[in-house]
N, CA, C and O atoms as a MOPAC input file, in Angstrom:
PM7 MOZYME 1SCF
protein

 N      9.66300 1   208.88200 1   -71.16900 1
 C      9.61600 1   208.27200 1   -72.48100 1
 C      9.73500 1   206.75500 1   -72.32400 1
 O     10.48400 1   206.32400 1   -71.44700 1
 N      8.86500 1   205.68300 1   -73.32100 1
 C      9.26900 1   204.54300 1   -73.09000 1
 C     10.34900 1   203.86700 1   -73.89300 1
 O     10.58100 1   204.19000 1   -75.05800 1
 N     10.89400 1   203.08600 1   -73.36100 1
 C     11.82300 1   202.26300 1   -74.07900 1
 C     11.09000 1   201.78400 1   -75.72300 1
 O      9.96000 1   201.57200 1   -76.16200 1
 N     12.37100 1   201.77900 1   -76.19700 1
 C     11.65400 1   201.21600 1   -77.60800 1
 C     11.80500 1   199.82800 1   -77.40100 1
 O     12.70700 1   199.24400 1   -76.80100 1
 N     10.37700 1   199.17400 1   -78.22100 1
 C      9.67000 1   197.51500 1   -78.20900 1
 C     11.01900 1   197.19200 1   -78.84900 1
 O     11.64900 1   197.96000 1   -79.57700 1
 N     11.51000 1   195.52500 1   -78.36000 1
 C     12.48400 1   194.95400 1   -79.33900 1
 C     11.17200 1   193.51700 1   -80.02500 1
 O     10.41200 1   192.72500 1   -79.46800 1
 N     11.43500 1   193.75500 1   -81.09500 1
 C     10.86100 1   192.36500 1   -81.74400 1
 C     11.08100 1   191.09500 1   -81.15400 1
 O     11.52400 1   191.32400 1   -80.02800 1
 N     10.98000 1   189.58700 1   -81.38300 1
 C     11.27400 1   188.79600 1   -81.30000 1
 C     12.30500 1   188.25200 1   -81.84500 1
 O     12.72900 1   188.73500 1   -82.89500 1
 N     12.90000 1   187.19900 1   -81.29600 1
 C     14.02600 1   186.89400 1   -81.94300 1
 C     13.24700 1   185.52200 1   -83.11000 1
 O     12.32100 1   184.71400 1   -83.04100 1
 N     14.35000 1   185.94500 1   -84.15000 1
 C     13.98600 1   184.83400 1   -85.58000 1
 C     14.54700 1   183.92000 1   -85.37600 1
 O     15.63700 1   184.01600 1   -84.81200 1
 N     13.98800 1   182.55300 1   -85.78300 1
 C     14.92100 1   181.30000 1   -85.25900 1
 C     14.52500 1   180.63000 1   -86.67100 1
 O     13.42200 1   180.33700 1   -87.13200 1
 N     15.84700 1   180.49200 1   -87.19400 1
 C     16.00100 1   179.74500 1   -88.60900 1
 C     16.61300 1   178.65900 1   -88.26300 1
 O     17.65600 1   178.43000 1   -87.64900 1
 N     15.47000 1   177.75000 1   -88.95200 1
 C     16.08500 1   176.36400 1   -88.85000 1
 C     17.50100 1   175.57200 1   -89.85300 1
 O     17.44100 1   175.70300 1   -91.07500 1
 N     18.22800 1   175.09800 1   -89.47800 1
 C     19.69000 1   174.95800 1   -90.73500 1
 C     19.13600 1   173.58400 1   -90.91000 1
 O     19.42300 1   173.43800 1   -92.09800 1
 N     18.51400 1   172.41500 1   -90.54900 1
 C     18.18500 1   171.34100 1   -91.00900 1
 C     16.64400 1   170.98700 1   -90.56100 1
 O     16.26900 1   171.36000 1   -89.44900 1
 N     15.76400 1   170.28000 1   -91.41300 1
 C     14.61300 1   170.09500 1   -91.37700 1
 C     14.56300 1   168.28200 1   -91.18200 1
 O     15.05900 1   167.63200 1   -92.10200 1
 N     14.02700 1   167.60400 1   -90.11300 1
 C     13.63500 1   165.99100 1   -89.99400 1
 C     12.21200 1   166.14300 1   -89.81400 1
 O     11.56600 1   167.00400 1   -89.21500 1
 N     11.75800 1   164.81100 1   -90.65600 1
 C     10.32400 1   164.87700 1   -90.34800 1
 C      9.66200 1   163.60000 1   -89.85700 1
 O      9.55200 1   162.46600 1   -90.32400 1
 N      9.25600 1   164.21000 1   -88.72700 1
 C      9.08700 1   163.15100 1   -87.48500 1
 C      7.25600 1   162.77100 1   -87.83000 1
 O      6.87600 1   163.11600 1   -88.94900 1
 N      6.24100 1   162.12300 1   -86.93700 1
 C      5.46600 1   161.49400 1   -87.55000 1
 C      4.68200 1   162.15200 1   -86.27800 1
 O      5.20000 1   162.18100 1   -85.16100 1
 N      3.18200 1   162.76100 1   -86.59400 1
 C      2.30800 1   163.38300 1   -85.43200 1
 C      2.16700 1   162.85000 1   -84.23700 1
 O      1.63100 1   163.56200 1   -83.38800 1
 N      2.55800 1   161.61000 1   -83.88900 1
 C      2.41500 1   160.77600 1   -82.42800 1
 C      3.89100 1   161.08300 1   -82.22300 1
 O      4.02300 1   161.36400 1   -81.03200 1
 N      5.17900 1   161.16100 1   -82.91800 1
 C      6.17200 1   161.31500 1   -81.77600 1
 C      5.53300 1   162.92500 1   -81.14300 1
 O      5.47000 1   163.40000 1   -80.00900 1
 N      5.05900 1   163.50800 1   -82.73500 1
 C      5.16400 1   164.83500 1   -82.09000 1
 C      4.41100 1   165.19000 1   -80.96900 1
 O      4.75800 1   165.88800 1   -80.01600 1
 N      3.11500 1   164.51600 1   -81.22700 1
 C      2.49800 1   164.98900 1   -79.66100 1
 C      3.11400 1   164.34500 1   -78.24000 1
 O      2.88500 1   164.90500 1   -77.16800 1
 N      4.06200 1   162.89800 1   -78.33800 1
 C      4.26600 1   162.98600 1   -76.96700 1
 C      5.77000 1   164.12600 1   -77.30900 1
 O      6.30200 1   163.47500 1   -76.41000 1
 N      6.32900 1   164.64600 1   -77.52900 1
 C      7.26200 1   165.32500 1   -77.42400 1
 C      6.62300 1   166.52800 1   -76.98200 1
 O      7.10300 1   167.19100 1   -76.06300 1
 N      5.62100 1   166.83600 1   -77.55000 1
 C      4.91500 1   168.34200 1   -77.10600 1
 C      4.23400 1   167.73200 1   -75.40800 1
 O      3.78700 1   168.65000 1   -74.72000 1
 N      4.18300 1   166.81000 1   -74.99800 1
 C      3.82700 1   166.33400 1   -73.48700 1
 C      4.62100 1   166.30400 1   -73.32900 1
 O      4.92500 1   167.41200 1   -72.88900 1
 N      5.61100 1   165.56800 1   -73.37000 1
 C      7.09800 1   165.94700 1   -72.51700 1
 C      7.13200 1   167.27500 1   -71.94900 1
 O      6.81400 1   167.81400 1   -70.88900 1
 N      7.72600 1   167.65100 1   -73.24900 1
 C      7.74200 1   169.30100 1   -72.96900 1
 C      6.76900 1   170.48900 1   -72.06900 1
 O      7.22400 1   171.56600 1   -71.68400 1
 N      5.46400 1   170.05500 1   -71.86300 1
 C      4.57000 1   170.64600 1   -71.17000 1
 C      4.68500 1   170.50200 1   -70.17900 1
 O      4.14200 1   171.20000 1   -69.32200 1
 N      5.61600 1   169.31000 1   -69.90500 1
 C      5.10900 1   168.85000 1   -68.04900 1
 C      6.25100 1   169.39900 1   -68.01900 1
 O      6.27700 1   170.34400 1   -67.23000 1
 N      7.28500 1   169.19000 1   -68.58700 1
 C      8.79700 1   170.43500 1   -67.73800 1
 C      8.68400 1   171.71900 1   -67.55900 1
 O      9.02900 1   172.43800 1   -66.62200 1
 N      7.81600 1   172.08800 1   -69.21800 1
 C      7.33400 1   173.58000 1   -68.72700 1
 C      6.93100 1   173.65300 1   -67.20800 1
 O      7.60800 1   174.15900 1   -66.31300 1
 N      5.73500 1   173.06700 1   -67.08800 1
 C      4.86200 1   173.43800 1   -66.19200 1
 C      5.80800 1   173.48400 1   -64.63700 1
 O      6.01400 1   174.22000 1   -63.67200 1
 N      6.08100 1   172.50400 1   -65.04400 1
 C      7.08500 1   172.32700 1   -63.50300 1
 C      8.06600 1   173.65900 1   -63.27300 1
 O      8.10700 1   174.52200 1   -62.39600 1
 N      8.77800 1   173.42500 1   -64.39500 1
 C      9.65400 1   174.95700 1   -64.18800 1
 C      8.58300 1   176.18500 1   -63.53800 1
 O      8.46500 1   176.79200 1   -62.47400 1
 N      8.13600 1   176.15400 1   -64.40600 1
 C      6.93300 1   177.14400 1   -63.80900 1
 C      6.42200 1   177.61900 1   -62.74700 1
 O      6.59400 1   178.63900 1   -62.07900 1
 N      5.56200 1   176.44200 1   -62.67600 1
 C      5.26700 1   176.73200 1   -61.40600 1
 C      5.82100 1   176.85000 1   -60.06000 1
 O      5.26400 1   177.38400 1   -59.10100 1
 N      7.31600 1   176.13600 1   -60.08700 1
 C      8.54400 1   176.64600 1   -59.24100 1
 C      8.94800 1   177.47700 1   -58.77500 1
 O      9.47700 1   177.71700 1   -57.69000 1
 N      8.55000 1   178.31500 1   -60.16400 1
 C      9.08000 1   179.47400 1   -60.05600 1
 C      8.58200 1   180.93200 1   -59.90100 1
 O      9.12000 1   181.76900 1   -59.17500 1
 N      7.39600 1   181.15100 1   -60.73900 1
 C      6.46500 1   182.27400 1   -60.44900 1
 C      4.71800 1   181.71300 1   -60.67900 1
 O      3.74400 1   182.17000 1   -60.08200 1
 N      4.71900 1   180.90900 1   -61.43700 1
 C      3.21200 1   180.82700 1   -61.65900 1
 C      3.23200 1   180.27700 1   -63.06000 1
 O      4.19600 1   180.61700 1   -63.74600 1
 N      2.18400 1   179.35500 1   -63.68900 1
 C      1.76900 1   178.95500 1   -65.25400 1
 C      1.78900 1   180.21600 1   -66.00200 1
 O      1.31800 1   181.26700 1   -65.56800 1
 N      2.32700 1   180.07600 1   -67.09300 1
 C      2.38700 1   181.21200 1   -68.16700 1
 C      0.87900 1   180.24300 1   -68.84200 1
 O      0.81200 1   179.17000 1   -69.44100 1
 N      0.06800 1   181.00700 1   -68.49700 1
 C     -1.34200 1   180.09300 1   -69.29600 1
 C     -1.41600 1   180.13100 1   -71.03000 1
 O     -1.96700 1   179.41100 1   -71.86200 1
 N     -0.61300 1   181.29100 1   -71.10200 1
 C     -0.78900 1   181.82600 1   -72.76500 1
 C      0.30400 1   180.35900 1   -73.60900 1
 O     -0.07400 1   179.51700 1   -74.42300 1
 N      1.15800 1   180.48100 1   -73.23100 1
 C      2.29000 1   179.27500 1   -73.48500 1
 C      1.70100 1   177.93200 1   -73.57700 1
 O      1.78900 1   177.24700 1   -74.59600 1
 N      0.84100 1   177.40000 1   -72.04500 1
 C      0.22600 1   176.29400 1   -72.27000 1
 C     -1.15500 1   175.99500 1   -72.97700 1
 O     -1.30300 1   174.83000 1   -73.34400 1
 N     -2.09900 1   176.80500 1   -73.20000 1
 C     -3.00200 1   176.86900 1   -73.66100 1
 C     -2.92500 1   176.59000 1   -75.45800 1
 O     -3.48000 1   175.70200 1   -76.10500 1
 N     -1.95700 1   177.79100 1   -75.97200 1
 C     -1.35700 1   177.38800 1   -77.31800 1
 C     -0.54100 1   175.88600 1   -77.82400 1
 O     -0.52300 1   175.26100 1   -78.88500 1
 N      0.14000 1   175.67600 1   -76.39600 1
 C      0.45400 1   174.15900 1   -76.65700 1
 C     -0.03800 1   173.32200 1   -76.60600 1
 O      0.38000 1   172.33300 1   -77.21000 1
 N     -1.15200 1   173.28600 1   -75.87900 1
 C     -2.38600 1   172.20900 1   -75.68400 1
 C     -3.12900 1   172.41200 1   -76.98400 1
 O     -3.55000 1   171.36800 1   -77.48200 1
 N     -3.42200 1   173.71300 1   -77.75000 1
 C     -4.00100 1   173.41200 1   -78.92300 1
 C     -3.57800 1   173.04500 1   -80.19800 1
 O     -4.26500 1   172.92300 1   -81.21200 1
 N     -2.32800 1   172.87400 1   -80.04500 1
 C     -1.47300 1   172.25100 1   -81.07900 1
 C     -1.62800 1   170.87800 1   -80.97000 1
 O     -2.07100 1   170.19500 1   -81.89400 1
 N     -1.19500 1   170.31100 1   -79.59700 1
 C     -1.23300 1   168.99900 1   -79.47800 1
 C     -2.30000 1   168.18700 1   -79.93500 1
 O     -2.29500 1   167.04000 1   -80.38300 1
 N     -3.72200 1   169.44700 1   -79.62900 1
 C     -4.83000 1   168.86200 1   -79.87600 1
 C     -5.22400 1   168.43500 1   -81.56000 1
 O     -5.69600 1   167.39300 1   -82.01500 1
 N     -4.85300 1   169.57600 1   -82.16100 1
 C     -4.49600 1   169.50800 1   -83.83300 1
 C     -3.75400 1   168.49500 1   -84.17100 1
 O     -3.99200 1   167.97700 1   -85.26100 1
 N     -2.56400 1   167.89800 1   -83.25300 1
 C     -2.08800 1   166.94000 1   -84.33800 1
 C     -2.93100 1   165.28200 1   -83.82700 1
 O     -3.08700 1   164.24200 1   -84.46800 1
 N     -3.23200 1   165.57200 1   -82.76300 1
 C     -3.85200 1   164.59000 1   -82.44400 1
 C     -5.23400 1   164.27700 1   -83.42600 1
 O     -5.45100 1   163.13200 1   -83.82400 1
 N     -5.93900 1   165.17100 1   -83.69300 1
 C     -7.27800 1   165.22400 1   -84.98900 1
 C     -6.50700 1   164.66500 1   -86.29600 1
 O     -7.04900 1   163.71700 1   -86.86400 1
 N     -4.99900 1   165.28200 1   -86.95800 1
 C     -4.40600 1   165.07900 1   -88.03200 1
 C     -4.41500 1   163.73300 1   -87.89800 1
 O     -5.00300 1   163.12500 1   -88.79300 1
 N     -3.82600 1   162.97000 1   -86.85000 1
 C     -2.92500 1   161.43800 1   -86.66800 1
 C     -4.55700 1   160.58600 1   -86.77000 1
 O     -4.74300 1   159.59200 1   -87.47100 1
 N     -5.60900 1   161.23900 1   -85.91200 1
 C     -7.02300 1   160.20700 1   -86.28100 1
 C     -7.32000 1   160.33400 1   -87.84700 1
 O     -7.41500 1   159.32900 1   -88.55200 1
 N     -7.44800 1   161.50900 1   -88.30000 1
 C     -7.66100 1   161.65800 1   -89.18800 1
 C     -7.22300 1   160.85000 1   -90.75900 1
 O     -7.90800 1   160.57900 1   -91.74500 1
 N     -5.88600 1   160.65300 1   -90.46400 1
 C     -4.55900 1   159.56500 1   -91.10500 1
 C     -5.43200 1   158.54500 1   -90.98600 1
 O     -6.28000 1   158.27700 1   -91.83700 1
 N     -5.18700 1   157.66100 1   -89.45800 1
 C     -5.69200 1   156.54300 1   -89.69700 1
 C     -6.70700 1   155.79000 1   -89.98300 1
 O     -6.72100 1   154.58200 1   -89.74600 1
 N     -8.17700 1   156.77600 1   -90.81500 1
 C     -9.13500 1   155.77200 1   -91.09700 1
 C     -8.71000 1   155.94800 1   -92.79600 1
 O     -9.27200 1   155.25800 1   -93.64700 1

């Protein structure tokens, strides 16, 4: 028999700041290159993880051009 699936865990935010699409994308680079490093340290790129983060980054990067004309 298999184990029963556990869901994900819910992560509720208790305070909301609203930061501006250029911190956010270098914060989402920050964050990619530690990912990656951890990573690859350790077993291999989780591609699913970076791929979704690269297309976010890429979205806010279109939003922030988009702003400035």
């Amino acid at each position: 028999m298999d184990a029963p699936l556990n869901p994900p865990a819910r992560i509720q935010p208790f305070s909301v700041t609203s930061i501006s699409t250029r911190s956010t994308q270098k914060r989402i680079d920050a964050f990619m290159s530690e990912f990656q490093a951890r990573t690859t340290a350790g077993q291999g790129i989780n591609t699913a993880v970076t791929v979704q983060l690269q297309n976010l980054r890429d979205a806010l990067h279109e939003e922030h051009e988009r702003r400035k004309k």
